[in-house]
N, C-alpha and C positions, 0 to 999 in steps of 0.2 A: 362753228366749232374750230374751224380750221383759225378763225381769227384770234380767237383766243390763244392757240400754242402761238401766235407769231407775236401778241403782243405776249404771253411770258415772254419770251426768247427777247426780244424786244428790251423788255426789263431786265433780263438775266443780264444782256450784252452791259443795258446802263448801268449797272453794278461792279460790273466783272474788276474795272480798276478799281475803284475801292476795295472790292473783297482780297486782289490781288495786293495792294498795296496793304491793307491790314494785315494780312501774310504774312509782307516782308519786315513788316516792323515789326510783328511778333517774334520773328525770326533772329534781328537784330540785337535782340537783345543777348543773345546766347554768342554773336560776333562783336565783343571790344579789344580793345587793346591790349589790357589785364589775361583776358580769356585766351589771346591768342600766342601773348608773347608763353605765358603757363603750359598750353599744351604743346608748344616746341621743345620746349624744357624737359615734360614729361617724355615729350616724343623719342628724346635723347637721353632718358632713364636708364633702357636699356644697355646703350653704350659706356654707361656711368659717367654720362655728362661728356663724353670726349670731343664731341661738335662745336659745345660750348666754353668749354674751357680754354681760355686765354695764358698771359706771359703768369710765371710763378711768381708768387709775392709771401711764399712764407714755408718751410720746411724745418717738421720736426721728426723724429724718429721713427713714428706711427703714422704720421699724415701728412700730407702735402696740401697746400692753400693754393690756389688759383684766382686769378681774375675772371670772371664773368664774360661770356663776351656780348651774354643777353641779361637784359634786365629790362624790369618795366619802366614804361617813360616817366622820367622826373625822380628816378629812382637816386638814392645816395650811394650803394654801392653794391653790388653782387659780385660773390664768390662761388666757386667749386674746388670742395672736398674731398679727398680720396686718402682714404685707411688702410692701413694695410694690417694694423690690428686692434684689439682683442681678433674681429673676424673682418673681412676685406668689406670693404663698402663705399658709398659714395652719397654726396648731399650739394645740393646746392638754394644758396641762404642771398636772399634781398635784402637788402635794410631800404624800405619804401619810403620810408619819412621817420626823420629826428630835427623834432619840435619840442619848445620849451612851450609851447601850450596844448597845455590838455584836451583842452575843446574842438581844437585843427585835429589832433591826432583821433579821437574819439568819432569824427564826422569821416574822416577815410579810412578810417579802419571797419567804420559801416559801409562804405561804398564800395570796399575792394572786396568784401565778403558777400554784397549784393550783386555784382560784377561776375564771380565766381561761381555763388551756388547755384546747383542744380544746371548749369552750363555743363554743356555735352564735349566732351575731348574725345578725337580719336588717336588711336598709340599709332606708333610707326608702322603696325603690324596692320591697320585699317580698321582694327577694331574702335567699335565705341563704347563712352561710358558715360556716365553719371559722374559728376563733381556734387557730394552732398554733406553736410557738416550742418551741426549744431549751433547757430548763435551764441555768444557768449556775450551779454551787455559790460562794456568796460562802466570802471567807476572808479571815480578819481582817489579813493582811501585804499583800494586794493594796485598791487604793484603790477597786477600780467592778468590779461584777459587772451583767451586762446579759441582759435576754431582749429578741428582737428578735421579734413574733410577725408574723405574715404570717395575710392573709385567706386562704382558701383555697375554690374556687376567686380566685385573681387575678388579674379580667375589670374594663372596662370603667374609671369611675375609681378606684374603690375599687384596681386594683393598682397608683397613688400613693401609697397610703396608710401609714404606718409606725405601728405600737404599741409602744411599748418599756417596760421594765420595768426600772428601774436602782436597783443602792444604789448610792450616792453615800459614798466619807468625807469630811465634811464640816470646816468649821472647830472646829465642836465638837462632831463624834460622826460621826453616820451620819443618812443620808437617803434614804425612799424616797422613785422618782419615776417618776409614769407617764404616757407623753407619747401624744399620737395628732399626726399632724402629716402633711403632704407629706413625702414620701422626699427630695426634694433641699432643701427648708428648711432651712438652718442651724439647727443645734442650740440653743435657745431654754431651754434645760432650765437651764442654768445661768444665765439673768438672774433664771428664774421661782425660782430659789431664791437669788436674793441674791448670788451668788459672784461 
């Protein structure tokens, strides 16, 4: 008998880095770069972006434009937003890719949505949440395919908060774009890319 628990044990041990290492790549998938640079952004929601906000590059009556100081890699440009009317708020807008081809933008507009959902963000407060949203399949006759992800649970300020994920057709092509912003802030997506 007794030989028996020592080869399981035996067998558990020859296992143990594989089951360890299947762990950590299940794990992985919820740490990329998309995931990571997304919940510092959120992290600094609360502060209405003030961590991340860079030199001023536009000021109108009601809002103020900022430079990004984070953005995803290979990204074309991010901004922060700050309103001070209709009611005070704040947003801040990526433009991830602008492509005059439909099929580039269509293939990472899948990958940054698969990259994202259901990945776990914790707020600056240590809480954790759910990143979860709806697919949307883009198609090249319709002009804007959108994921709209929601924190989940959506408690305290954070269920203000909106994440979007939109291609855009653009004036000349296609445009990812992915915003974090207050829910009722006027959509800022299309100043931060020009249109």
């Amino acid at each position: 008998m007794r030989t028996a628990i020592t080869g399981s044990k035996v067998l558990l041990l020859a296992f143990a880095p594989a089951l360890l290492s299947a762990t950590l790549s299940a794990q992985s998938v919820f740490s990329n770069k998309t995931q990571v640079v997304l919940e510092k952004v959120i992290q600094d929601y609360p502060n209405h972006f003030r961590n991340i906000k860079g030199e001023l590059i536009g000021q109108a009556s009601q809002a103020a434009c900022y430079r990004s100081t984070l953005q995803l890699p290979g990204a074309v440009s991010g901004t922060v937003t700050l309103s001070t009317s209709p009611a005070p708020g704040s947003g801040w807008v990526c433009v991830v890719l602008d492509t005059e081809n439909f099929e580039t933008a269509k293939t990472r507009y899948s990958e940054i949505y698969s990259q994202l959902s259901n990945s776990i963000i914790t707020s600056g407060n240590q809480k954790t949440f759910i990143l979860s949203g709806q697919y949307e399949a883009p198609t090249e006759d319709r002009k804007t395919a959108r994921v709209v992800f929601s924190l989940l649970p959506g408690v305290g300020e954070m269920k203000n908060l909106k994440v979007e994920l939109s291609l855009l057709e653009a004036e000349k092509g296609w445009k990812i774009v992915l915003s974090v912003q207050d829910k009722d802030l006027q959509d800022h997506s299309q100043v931060a890319m020009g249109n």
